[in-house]
Every structure is written in C-alpha cells, then in structure tokens.
N, C-alpha and C positions, 0 to 999 in steps of 0.2 A: 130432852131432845135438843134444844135452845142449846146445853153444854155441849153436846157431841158434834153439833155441825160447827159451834165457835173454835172448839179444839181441832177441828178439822182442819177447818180456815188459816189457823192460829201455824198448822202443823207443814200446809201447804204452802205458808210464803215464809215459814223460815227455811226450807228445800230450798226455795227458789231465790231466796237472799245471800243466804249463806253455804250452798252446794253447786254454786255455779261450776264449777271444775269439772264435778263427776255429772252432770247435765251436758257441758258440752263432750266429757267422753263419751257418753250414751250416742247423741248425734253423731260427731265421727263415727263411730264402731258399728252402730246399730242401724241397718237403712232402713229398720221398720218404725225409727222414730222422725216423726214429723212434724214436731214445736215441742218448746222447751215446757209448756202447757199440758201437754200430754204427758211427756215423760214424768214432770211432778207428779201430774195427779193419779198414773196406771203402771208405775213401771214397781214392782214390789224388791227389786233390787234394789234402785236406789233410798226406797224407803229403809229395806232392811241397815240400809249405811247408815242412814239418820239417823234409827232407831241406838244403834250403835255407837256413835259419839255420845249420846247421852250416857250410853250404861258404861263405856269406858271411863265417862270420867268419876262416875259414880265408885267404880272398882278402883281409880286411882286414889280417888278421898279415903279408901277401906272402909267405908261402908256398909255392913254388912246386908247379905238378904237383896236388898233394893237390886241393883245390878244384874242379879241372876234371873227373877222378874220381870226386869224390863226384857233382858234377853228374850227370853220365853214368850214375852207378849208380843214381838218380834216375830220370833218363829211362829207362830200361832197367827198372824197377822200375815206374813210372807211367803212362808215355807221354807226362809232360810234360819240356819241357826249359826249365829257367831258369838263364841263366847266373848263377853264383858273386858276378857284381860288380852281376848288378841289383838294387835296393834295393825293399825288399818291406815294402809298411806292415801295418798287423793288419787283421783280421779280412777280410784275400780269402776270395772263394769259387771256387773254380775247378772247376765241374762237370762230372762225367764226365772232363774233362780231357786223353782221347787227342787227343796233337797241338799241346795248344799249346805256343809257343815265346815266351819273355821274353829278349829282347839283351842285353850287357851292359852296355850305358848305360841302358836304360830303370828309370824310376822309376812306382810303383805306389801311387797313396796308401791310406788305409784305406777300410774295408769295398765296397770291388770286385768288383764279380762279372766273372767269364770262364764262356764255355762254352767247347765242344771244339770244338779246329779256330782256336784263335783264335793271329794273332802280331802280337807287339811288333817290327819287325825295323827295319833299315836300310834306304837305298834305293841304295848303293852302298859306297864303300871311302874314307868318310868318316872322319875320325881324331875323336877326343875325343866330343862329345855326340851321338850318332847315333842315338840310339834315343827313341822318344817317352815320353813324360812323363804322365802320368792321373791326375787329379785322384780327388779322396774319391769315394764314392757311384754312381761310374761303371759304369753296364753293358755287356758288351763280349758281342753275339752270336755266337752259331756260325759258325766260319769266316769273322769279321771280322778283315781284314788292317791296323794301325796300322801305318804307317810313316813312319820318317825322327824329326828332333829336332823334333815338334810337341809340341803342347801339348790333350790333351783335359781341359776344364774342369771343375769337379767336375759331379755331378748330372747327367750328360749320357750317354743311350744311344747307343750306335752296333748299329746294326743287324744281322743278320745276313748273312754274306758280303759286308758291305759293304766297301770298301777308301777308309780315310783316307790324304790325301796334306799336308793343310793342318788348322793348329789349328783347332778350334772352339771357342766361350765357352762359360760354364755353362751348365746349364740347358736342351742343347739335344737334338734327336736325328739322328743321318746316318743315311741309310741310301742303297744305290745302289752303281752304279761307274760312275766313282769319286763319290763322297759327295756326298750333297745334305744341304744340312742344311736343318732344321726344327724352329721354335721352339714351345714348349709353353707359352707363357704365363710363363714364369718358373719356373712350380712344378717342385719337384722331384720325380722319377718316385718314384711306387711303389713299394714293397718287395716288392709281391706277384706283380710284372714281368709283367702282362699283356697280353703283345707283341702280340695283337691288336688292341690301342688304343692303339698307338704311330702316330702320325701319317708317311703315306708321302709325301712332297711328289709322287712319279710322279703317287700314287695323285690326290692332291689336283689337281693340273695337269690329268690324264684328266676329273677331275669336272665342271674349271671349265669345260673346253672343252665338256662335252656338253653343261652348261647354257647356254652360250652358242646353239650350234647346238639347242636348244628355243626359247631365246627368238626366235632370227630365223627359226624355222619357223613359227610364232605369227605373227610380224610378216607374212609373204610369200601365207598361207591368204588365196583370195579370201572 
C-alpha cells in the first residue's frame, strides 16, 4: 500500500515539474480547470501524455515488449490509447479523453486539442507512414475519425464525428461524412473553441438554396 501511494506521489510532481506546458494548455482551453492541482491529480488526458513520454522513449531504445505495456497500462488507467511510436509534440489537450486512439505512425504537433471519442487510425494494412499527421494549433472534435498518411494543416478545426479521408490546408474547418471542408478566412480559430461559430458548409449550402427559392418566389408572385 506504502508502494502505491509513494508511486503515486512520485508520479504526481513529476506531472507538475516537468509537464508544465500541457498544464497551462489545459487552463487556457479547458474552463472546467481550476488549479494546476487539480488538473494533475484528475485530468486522465494529461496523465495519458505522461504515461506516453515514458513508453516513447522506451520504443525509441527498441526495447522490446516494455513500451507496449506501458501503453496498455495507460489505456487501462485513462481510456486513451496512444501507441509508444507516435510522436506527441507539447502542450496537447486531450479532454475527458475516453476513447481516443493515436496509431503508431501518427504525428501530433504542439498545443492540439482532442476531445473523447476521437482517432488518429489507419485505413488498411499499409506498412511504413499510415497514420495521419496534425499540424500545431489543430482542433479535433468528439468522435472525429482522421485517417490514413494525410496531412491536417495547422490552425485547422475538424468537426465533430466528422471522418477525414484527404489532407486539408491550414486554416480550414471539416466537418461531415465524409468531410467537407470550409475555409474561414485564413484566420486562425480561437482559443476559446466556440463550436457554434464554426462554419458548417451543409449548413451554408441549405442557406443558399433557401435563398435562392425566396428570390424566385418573389420573381413568379403575380
């Protein structure tokens, strides 16, 4: 018992010594975090990141076995699964976090946000790069599916449950299935991620047409 709470102790201020980055992205991003105290000791995303530096570098030594274990105990501990060999830049946020899955090719740049439900995966039994690539500043909704070796560009939202199959540039947002994309201007989204002023191209297309069908009921009135 004496091991488990020292490991615990042990596990809790190396978080908060050496993950300050992705601590203070939590604060920015998250308004449901309230001291950096908290987020150590109850956020299961930023645990699953810590658990993850350790198995990455275990997978960099080659290793064997060890890495995939830790992963697992990870997943089992978080409810995320990130493989050992995917490369994870600083300051992600991965909220709430049941469920999502990172492949082992996929690369993550810095300060990313994920919610729950989201994966990085494959689209078959591809060898070498198979897994997508996400740029900085990317926001990835609930239960959005990236897959395959794309490319999401920085600054660029993907929607909720939306499923990528092809890269998109920066600066953009998908949403759909499979994925629509739509451009914002160039600017880069918000930090404050208020998904109901993300632009839905469906939504926008529905619009155009109604406005069309006004203007030629307009036209046709004796």
């Amino acid at each position: 018992m004496a091991f488990i709470v020292y490991s615990a102790l042990a596990f809790w201020m190396i978080t908060l010594v050496f993950f300050r980055k992705e601590i203070v992205a939590i604060r920015e991003r998250d308004p449901a975090a309230r001291s950096a105290i908290e987020i150590v000791l109850l956020y299961p995303g930023l645990h699953a990141v810590v658990i993850h530096r350790l198995a990455f570098r275990l997978w960099q030594a080659r290793i064997p076995l060890l890495p995939r274990l830790v992963s697992q105990f990870a997943r089992m501990l978080t409810g995320v699964e990130i493989h050992p060999g995917a490369v994870i830049g600083r300051g992600l946020l991965i909220d709430h976090g049941m469920g999502v899955v990172i492949g082992e090719t996929a690369v993550v740049g810095d300060n990313v946000t994920m919610y729950q439900g989201v994966t990085l995966g494959g689209t078959g039994k591809e060898v070498g790069k198979r897994h997508p690539t996400i740029g900085d500043n990317v926001v990835i909704g609930a239960g959005a599916k990236v897959l395959g070796n794309i490319v999401i560009g920085e600054n660029s939202y993907i929607g909720a449950n939306a499923v990528v199959l092809q890269s998109v540039p920066a600066n953009t947002t998908v949403v759909g299935v499979p994925g629509h994309i739509t451009r914002q201007d160039g600017e880069k989204i918000e930090r404050k991620l208020d998904h109901s002023k993300i632009l839905d191209p469906i939504t926008q297309d529905i619009d155009a047409i109604s406005r069309r069908l006004e203007d030629l009921e307009k036209r046709v009135r004796p």
